[in-house]
C-alpha positions as CSV (number, residue, x, y, z in Angstrom):
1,X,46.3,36.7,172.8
2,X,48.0,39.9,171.9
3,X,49.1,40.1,167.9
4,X,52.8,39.2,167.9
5,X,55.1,42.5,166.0
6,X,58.4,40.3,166.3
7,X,58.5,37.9,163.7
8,X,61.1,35.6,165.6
9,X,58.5,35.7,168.3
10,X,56.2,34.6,166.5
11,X,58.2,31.4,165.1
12,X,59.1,30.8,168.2
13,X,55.5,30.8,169.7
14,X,54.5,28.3,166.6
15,X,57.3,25.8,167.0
16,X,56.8,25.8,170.8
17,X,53.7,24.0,170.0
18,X,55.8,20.5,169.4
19,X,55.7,20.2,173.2
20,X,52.2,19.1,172.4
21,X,54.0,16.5,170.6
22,X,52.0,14.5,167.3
23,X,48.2,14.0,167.9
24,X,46.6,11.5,164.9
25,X,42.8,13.0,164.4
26,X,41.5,15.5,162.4
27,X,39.2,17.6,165.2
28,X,41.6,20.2,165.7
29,X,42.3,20.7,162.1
30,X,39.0,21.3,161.7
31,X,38.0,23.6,164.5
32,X,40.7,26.0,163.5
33,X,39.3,26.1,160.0
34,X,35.8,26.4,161.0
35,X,36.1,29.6,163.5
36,X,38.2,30.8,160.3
37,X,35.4,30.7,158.2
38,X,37.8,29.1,155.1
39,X,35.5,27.0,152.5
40,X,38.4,24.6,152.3
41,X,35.6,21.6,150.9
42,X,35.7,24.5,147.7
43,X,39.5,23.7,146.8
44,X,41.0,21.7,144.2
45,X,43.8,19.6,146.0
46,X,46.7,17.0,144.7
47,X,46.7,15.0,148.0
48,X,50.7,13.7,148.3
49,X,51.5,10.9,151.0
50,X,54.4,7.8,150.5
51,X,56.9,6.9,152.3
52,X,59.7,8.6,150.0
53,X,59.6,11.2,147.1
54,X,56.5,13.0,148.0
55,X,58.5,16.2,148.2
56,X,60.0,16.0,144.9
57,X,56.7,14.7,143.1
58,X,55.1,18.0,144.8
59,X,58.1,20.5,143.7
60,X,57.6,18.9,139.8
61,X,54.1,19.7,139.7
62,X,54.4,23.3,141.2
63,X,56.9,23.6,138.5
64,X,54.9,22.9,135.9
65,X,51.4,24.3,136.5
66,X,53.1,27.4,137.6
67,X,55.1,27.4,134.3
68,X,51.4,26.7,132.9
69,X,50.0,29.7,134.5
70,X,48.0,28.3,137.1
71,X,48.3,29.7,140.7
72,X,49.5,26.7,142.2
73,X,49.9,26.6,146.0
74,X,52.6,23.6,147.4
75,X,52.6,22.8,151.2
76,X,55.2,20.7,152.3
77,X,57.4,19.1,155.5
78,X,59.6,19.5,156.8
79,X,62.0,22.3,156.4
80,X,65.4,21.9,155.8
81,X,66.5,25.6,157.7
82,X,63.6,28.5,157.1
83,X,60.0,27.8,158.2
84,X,58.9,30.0,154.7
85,X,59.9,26.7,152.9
86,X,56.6,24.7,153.8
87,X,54.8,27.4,151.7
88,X,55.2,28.1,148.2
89,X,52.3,29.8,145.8
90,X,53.7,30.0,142.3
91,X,57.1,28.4,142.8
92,X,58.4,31.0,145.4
93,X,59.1,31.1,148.9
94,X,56.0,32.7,150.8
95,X,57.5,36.3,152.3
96,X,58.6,36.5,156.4
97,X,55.8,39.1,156.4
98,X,52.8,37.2,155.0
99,X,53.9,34.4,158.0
100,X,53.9,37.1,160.5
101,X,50.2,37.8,159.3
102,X,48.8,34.0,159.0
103,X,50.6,33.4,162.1
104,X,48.4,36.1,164.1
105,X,45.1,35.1,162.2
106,X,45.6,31.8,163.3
107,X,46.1,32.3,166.9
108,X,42.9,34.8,166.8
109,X,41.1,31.8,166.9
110,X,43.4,29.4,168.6
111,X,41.9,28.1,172.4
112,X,44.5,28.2,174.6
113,X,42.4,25.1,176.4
114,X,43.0,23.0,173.8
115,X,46.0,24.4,171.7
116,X,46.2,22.3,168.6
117,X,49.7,20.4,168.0
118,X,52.8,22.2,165.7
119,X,51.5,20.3,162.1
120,X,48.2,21.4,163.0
121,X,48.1,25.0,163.7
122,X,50.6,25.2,160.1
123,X,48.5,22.9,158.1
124,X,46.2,25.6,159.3
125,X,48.1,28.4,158.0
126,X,48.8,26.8,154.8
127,X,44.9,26.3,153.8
128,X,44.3,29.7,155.1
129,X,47.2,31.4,152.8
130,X,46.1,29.6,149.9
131,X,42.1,30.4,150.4
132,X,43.4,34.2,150.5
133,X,45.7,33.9,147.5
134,X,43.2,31.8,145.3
135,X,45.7,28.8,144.7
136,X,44.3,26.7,142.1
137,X,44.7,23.8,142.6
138,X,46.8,23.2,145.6
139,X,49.4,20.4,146.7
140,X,49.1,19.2,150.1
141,X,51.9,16.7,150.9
142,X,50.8,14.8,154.2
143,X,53.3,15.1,157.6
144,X,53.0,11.8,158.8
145,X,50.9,8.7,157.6
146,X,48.0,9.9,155.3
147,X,44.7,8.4,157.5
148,X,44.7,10.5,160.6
149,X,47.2,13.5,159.4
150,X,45.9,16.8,159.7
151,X,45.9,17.3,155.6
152,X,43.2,14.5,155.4
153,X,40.4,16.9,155.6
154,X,40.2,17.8,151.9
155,X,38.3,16.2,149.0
156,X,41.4,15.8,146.8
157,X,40.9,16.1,142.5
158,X,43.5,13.5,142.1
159,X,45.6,11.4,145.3
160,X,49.4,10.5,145.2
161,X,51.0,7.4,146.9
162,X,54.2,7.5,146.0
163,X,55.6,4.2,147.3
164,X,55.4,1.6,150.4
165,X,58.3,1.5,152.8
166,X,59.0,0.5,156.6
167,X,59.6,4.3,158.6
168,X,58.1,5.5,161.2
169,X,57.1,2.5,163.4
170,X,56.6,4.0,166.3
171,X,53.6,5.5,164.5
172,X,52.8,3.7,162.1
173,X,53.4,0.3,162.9
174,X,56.0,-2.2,161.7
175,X,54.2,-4.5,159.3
176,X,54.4,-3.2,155.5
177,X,50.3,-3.6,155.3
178,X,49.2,-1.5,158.4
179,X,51.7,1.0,157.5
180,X,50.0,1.0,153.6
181,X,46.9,1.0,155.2
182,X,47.4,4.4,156.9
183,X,48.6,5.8,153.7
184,X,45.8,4.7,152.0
185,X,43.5,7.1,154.3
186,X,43.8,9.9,151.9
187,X,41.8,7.7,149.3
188,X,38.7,9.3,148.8
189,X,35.2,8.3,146.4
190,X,35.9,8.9,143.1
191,X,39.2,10.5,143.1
192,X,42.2,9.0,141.1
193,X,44.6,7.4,142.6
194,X,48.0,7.2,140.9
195,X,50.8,5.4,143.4
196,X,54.3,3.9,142.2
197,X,54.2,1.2,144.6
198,X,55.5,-2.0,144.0
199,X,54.7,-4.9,146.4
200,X,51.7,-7.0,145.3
201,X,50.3,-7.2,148.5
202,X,50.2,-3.1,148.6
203,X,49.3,-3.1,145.4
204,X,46.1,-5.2,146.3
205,X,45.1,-3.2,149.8
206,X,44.8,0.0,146.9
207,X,43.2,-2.1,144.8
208,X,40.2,-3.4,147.0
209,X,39.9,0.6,149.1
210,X,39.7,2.1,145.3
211,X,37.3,-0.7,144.3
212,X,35.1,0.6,147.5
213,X,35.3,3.9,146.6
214,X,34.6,3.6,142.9
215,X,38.1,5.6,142.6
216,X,40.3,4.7,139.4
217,X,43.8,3.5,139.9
218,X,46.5,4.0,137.9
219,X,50.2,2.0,138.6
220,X,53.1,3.4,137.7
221,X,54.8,0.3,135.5
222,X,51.9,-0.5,134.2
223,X,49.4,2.0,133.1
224,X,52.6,4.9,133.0
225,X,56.6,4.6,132.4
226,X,59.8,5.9,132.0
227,X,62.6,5.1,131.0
228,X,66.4,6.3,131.5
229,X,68.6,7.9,129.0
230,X,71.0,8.6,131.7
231,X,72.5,12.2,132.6
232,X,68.8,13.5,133.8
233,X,67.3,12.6,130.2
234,X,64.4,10.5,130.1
235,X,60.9,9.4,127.8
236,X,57.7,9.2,129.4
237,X,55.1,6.2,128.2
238,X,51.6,7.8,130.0
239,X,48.0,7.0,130.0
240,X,47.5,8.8,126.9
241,X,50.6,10.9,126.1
242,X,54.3,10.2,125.0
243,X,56.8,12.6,125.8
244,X,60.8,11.7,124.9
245,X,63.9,13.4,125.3
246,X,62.6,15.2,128.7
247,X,65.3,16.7,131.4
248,X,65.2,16.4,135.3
249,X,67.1,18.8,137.5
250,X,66.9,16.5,140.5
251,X,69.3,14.0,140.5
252,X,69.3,10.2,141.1
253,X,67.6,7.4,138.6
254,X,64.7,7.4,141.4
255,X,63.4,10.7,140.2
256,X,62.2,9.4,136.8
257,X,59.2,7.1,139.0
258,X,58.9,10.8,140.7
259,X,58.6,12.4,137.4
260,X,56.2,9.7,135.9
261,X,54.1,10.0,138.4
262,X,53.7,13.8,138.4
263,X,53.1,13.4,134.6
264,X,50.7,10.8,135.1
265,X,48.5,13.5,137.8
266,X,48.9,16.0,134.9
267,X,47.7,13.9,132.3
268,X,44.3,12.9,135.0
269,X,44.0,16.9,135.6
270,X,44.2,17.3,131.6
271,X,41.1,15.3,131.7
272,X,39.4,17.2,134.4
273,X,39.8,20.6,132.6
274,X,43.4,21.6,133.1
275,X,45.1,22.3,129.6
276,X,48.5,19.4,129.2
277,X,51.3,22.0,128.4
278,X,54.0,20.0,126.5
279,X,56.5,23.7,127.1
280,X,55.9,23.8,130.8
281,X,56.6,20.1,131.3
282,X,59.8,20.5,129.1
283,X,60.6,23.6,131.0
284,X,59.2,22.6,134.5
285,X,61.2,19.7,135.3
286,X,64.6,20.9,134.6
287,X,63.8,24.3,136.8
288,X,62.4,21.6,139.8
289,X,64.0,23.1,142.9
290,X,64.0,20.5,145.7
291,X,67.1,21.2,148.3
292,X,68.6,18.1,150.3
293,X,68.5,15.5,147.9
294,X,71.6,14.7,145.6
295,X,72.2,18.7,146.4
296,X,75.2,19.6,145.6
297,X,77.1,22.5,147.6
298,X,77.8,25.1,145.3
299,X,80.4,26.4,147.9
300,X,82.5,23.2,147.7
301,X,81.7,21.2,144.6
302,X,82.9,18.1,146.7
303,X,80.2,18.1,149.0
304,X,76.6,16.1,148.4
305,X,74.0,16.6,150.6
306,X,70.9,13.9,151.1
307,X,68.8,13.3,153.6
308,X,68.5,9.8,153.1
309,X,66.8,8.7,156.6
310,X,65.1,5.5,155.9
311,X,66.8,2.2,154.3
312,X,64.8,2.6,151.1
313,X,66.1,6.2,150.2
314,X,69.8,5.2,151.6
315,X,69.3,2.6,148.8
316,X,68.2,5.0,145.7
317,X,71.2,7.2,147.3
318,X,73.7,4.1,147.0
319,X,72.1,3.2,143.7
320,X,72.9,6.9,142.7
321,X,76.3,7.0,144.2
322,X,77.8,4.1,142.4
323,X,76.7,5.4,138.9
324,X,78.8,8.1,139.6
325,X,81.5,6.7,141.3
326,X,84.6,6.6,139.1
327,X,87.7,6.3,141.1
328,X,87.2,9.2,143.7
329,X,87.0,8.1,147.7
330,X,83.8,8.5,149.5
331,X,84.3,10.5,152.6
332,X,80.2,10.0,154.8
333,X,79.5,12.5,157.2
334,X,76.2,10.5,158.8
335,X,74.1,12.0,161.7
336,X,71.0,9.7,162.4
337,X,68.0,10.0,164.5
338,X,67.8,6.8,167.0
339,X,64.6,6.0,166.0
340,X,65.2,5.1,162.4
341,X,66.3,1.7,161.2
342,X,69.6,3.1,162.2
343,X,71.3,-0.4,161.0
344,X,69.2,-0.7,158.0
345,X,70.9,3.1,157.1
346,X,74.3,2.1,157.8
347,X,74.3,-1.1,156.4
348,X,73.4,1.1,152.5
349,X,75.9,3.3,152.8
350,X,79.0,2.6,154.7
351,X,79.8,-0.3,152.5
352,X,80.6,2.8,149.6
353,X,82.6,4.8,151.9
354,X,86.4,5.0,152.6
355,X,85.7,7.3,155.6
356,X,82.9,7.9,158.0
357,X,82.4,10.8,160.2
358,X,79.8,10.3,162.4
359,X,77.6,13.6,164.1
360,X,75.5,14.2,166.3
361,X,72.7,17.2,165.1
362,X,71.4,19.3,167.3
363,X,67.9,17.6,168.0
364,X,66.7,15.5,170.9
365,X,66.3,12.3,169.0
366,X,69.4,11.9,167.2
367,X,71.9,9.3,167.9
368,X,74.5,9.2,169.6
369,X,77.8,9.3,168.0
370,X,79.3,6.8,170.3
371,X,76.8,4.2,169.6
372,X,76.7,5.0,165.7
373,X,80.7,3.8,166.3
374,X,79.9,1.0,168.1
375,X,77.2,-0.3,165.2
376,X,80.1,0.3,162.3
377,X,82.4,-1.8,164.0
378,X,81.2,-5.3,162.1
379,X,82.1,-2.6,158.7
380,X,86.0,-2.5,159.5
381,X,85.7,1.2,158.4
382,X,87.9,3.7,159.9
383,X,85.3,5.7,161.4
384,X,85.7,9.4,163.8
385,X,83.1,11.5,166.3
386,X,82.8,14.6,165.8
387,X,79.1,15.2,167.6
388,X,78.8,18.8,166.0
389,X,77.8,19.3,162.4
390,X,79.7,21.9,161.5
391,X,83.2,20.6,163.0
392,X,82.2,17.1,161.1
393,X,82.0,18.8,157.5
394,X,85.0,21.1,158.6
395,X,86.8,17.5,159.7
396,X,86.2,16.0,156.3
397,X,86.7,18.8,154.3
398,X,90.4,19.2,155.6
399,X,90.9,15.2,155.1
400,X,89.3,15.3,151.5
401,X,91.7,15.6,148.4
402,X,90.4,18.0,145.9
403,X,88.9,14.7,143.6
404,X,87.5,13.5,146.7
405,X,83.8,13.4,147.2
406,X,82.0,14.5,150.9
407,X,78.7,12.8,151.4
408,X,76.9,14.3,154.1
409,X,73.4,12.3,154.8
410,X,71.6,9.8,157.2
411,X,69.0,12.6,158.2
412,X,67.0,15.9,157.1
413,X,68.3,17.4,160.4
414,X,72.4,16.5,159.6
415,X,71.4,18.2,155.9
416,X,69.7,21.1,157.2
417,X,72.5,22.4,159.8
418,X,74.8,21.2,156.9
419,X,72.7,23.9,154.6
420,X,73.4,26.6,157.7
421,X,77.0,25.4,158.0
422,X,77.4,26.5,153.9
423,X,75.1,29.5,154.1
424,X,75.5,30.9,157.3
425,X,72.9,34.0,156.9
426,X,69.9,31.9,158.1
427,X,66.5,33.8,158.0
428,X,65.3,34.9,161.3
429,X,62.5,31.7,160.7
430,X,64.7,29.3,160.6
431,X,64.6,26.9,163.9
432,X,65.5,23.4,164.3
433,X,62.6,21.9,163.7
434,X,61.7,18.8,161.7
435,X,57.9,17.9,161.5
C-alpha cells in the first residue's frame, strides 16, 4: 500500500475499516503486533473495563502519574469529535502528525486478505506509539466487553472493573452474570484486581476467577472509601493511606467511586515500586480533563453536556441533576441510539425535564425521532423533533430563559456533534465515529 501524505486520507482509510464491523478474538491484534516486532509482553499496563466510568478512572490516573513524573500513556474510546483523543502520553493530545506516521506503519504490515476490524488496527497504533515513546506504565481502557476485546493481550500490573451494568446486549448478552463474565476476561494470574461493583452475585463470579488465578481483590466499600463533602470535595479511606479534603474537577457524586478506585490502583502500584505522591494526587484530580460528562459549555453557561447512554449512567446523571436543581427548568435535548435500553434512558431522565427535544445524530443506529415521541407519550411531557443536532440545541437555546438550564445527553454521538455545534473548527481527524 502506498504511504498516505494526506492526513484526512488517512483517517478516512482507518475509520473505513468499521465496514468490517466488531470481530471478538484477539488473532488479529496479535498478528499486527507480531510483524511489528513491538515487545508489548514487556509493558506495564492498568487494564480498564466496566460498564461505566472507565474513562474517567483512566483520565484521573494519567493525571496523576503524569503530575508524578511518570510517562504515562492513556488509550481510550471512543472519541467525542477528533480521532487524536484516544491517545494521550503525558496528559496531551497525541499530534495530527505522529497519527499520520502510526497510521502508515501500521498499514506497512496490514494484509489486505484479512484486514483487521477499526478497534483493532487502533488498538494497534496505540501499543505501537506507546512502545516508541517509552510510556510507563500505560492505561488501556477496553472497547467493548474485556474477554475477547482486542486490549486483552497484555499482562496487566494491576486490572480495573469499574462496575456491572446491563449495555450492550447484542454483544454481550442480557443476563447481568454473562455480561460480568466477559468483563472479567481481562483478569489475569497474579494481578490485582480492584472493581467498584456492587451486586453480590458479581461480586462472587470475581471472587472465585481471582481465587483461580491467585490474583488479590480489592472492593471498593470495603477494602477502600470515600466519602462526600459536597462541591467536588471529598476524603479517601484506602488500603493503607488516608487522604481528606481532596478536590475532583469532574462533576457528579459518581466520580468519588471513580476517584477511589484510581487511588486504590495507585496505592497497589505504590507497592509495586511506583512512589505514592500525596502533591500529584491533590493536584491531579482537580486538573482531570474528561469532556462529555457533566461538561459544561463554556460558550453558553446554560448548556450541560453528558453522554449518559445506558440506564445506569442516566441514573448517576439524574442523581447529579437534582442536587443541583434549585428552581431553574430543565430543557433535554436527547438523541439515542436504537439499540440502547432506549426506555430504560427515558424513563431517568424525562421525569426531570420541563421540555424535551428530541434528535436524531448523524449515525446509522440512532433513533428515530418519531419513535423517541411516540415512547414519551405515557410522560405527558411536551416534547418537539428536531432530527438535526445542531437545529435541536439552536431550538432550545431560543426557548431557554437565561436561568434556564439545557441538558443535552442520551448518547456520546448527540454530545459529540453537540461539542462541533459549540466549537465549530473541528480538526481535520475528526469523523463520526463511535467505537
Amino acid at each position: 500500500m502506498t504511504p498516505f501524505t494526506d492526513l484526512a486520507q488517512a483517517i478516512a482509510w482507518v475509520f473505513d475499516l468499521q465496514k468490517f464491523g466488531i470481530k471478538f478474538g484477539l488473532s488479529s491484534t496479535l498478528d499486527l503486533l507480531a510483524r511489528l516486532g513491538i515487545p508489548y509482553q514487556e509493558g506495564r499496563y492498568l487494564h480498564i473495563a466496566g460498564t461505566n466510568g472507565k474513562g474517567s478512572v483512566g483520565a484521573m490516573l494519567s493525571a496523576v502519574l503524569t503530575r508524578a513524573g511518570y510517562p504515562v500513556g492513556l488509550f481510550t474510546s471512543p472519541h467525542l469529535v477528533d480521532f487524536r483523543e484516544r491517545f494521550r502520553l503525558k496528559d496531551q493530545e497525541i499530534s495530527a502528525a505522529r497519527v499520520l506516521s502510526l497510521i502508515n506503519q501500521v498499514c506497512r504490515v496490514t494484509d489486505e486478505r484479512e484486514p483487521p476490524t477499526f478497534f483493532e488496527f487502533v488498538t494497534a497504533m496505540a501499543l505501537l506509539y506507546y512502545y516508541q515513546e517509552q510510556a510507563d506504565p500505560i492505561i488501556l481502557e477496553t472497547g467493548l466487553g474485556g474477554r475477547l476485546d482486542a486490549t486483552n493481550i497484555v499482562p496487566p500490573w494491576v486490572t480495573v472493573i469499574t462496575n456491572i451494568n446491563h449495555d450492550h446486549h447484542e454483544h454481550l448478552g442480557s443476563a447481568l452474570l454473562q455480561i460480568a463474565a466477559e468483563k472479567a476476561g481481562i483478569l489475569k494470574p497474579a494481578a490485582p484486581l480492584v472493581t467498584y461493583a456492587t451486586q453480590k452475585s458479581v461480586l462472587e463470579l470475581f471472587r472465585r476467577r481471582c481465587q483461580e488465578l491467585a490474583a488479590p481483590l480489592y472492593q471498593g466499600g470495603v477494602d477502600f472509601k470515600t466519602r462526600g463533602r459536597g462541591g467536588g470535595w471529598f476524603d479517601y479511606h484506602g488500603l493503607e493511606h488516608d487522604f481528606k479534603g481532596l478536590r475532583l474537577n469532574l462533576r457528579g457524586r459518581h466520580q468519588y467511586r471513580n476517584a477511589a478506585l484510581a487511588l486504590a490502583v495507585l496505592e497497589i502500584l505504590a507497592r509495586q515500586g511506583l512512589a505514592l505522591n500525596e502533591t500529584a494526587i491533590r493536584e491531579g484530580l482537580p486538573k482531570t480533563y474528561w469532556p462529555g460528562r457533566l461538561e459544561q459549555v463554556a460558550q453558553d453557561s446554560r448548556v450541560i453536556l453528558d453522554g449518559a447512554h445506558n440506564p445506569a449512567a442516566a441514573q448517576s446523571l439524574a442523581q447529579a441533576l437534582k442536587r443541583s436543581r434549585g428552581n431553574s427548568r430543565l430543557i433535554l435535548v436527547l438523541g439515542v441510539m436504537a439499540d440502547k435500553d432506549v426506555d430504560g434512558i427515558l424513563a431517568r431522565l424525562l421525569p426531570l425535564a420541563q421540555l424535551v427535544i428530541f434528535t436524531q445524530p448523524r449515525y446509522f443506529r440512532a433513533a428515530a425521532t418519531a419513535d423517541l415521541l411516540r415512547r414519551a407519550e405515557a410522560y405527558g411531557l411536551p416534547a418537539l423533533s428536531v432530527p438535526v443536532v445542531a437545529d435541536a440545541i439552536q431550538q432550545a437555546q431560543s426557548l431557554a430563559g437565561p436561568h434556564d438550564r439545557i441538558l443535552i445527553s442520551g448518547s456520546l454521538f448527540t454530545v459529540g456533534e453537540a461539542k462541533q455545534y459549540f466549537a465549530p473548527a473541528a480538526s481535520v481527524t475528526a469523523q463520526p465515529v463511535r467505537g
